[in-house]
N, C-alpha and C positions, 0 to 999 in steps of 0.2 A: 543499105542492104544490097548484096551483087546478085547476080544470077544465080549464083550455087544455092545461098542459102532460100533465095525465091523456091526454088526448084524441090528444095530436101522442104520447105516446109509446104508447098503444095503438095508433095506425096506424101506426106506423112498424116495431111488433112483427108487426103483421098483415102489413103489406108485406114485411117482409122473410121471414116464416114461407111466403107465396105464394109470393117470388122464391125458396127454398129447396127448396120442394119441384118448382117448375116445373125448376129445373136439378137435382135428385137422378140421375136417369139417365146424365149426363154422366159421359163416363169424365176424371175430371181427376189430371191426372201435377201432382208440386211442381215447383217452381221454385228454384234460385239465384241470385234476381234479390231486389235490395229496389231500391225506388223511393221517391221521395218527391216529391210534386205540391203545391205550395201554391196557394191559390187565394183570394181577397179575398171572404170573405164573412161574414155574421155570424151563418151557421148552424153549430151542434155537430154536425155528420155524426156517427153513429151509425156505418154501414153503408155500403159501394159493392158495385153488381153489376152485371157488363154481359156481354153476350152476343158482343159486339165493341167493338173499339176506336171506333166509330162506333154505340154504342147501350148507356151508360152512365147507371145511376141509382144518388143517393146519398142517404140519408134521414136524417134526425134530425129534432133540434129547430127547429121555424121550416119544415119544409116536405118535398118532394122537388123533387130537380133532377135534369137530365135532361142527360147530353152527347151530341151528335151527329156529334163527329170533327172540330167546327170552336169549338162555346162550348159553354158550361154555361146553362140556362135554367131558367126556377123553374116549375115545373108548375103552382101558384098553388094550392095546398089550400084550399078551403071547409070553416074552422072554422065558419060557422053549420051546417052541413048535420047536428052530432052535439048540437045544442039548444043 
């Protein structure tokens, strides 16, 4: 494992350790719903979290992305920013 992917999988643990405790108070009921969404990209999503249908992020290797109820957009991570 090199540095980069160390780095994309620590942030993407911290991202998603944030997006977890920021929704812990939510009273959330299950579901009988499965879905399946394919999308053209050449990230290994990890993770998806959204607050609405209209304010969705997905994290893994290669980045986070970001839907807004219309596309998916790449947030553009600054791997120099961890040395």
């Amino acid at each position: 494992m090199n540095l980069r992917n160390c780095v994309t999988a620590t942030l993407a643990l911290v991202v998603m350790a944030c997006l977890l405790v920021a929704m812990w108070p939510a009273d959330i009921q299950a579901q009988d719903e499965e879905w399946e969404w394919q999308m053209d990209t050449d990230y290994m999503l990890t993770g998806v979290w959204g607050s609405s249908g209209s304010d969705v992020f997905a994290v893994g290797r290669g980045g986070i992305l970001h839907y807004d109820g219309w596309s998916w957009s790449d947030m553009g991570v600054n791997f120099e920013a961890f040395g």
